[in-house]
N, C-alpha and C positions, 0 to 999 in steps of 0.2 A: 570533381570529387566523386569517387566509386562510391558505389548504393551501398556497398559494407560498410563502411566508412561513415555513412548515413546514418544506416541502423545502429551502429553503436554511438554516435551523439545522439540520439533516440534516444537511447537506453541510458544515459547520461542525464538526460532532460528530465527523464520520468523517474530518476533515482534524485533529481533535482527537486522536484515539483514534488513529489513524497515526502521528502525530507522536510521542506516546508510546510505542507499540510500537515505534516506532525506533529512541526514545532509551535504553529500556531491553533493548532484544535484540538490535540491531544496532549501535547507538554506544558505548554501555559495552562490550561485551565485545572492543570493536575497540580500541577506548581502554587498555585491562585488555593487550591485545598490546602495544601500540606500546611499553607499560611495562614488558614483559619477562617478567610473570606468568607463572609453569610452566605452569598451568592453564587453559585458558577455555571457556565452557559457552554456545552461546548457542541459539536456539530458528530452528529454521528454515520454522517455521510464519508466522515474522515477514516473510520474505521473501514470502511468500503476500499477508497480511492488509495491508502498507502501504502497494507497489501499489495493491493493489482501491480500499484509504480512499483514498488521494492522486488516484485518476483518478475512484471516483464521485463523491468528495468535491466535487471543482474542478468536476465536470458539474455538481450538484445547488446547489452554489453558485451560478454563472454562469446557468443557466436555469432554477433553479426546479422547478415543478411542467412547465415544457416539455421538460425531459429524459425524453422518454419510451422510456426501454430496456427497456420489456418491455410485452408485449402480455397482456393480464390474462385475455383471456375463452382462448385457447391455452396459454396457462404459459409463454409462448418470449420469447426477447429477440426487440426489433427490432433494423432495422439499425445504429441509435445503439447499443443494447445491444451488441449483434456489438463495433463498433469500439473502445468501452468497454472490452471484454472482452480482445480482441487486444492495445489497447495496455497493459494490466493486464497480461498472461501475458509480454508481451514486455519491461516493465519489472521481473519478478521473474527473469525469467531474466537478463538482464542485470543486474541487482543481486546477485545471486547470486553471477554470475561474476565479477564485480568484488570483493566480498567472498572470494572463495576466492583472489583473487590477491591483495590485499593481506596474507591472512594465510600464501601462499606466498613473499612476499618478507620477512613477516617471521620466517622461519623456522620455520612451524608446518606439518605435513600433514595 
């Protein structure tokens, strides 16, 4: 199997494992709200990890082994890395904060 061919079930995996982490630490315990539950418990490390999957995921899918976001022989992203990274950090903050509003409208602080 060629290394493109790799990196897009990579990117498959990590659109996998996101989609999961969401459904279990971001949708349930939002779901578990809307239901009135006294209690809800969710991980906010999730807000972290489904970003990251969702945007390297969609790169690694779409181009393969030509998604090159990181420069191997320095240890550093490239500029794809860079944008990658930015639209990642700016999709968990904004999810984030969406989440904390939803669960201030439904009565929770």
């Amino acid at each position: 199997m060629g290394q493109d061919i790799k990196t897009r079930l990579g990117g498959v995996v990590a659109l996998a494992l996101g989609a999961a982490i969401f459904w279990f630490f971001i949708w349930q315990p939002l779901q578990q709200a809307q239901a009135g539950a006294a209690e809800i418990s969710y991980s906010t490390k999730a807000f972290i990890l489904v970003p990251f999957c969702a945007v390297f995921g969609i790169a690694f899918l779409l181009f393969g082994s030509r998604f090159e976001y990181r420069n191997a022989d320095h240890k550093n992203f490239t500029l794809a890395g860079w944008v990658a990274f930015i639209i990642g950090v700016a999709l968990a903050g904004a999810g984030w904060w969406w989440y904390e509003q939803q669960f201030a409208a439904l009565g929770y602080v």
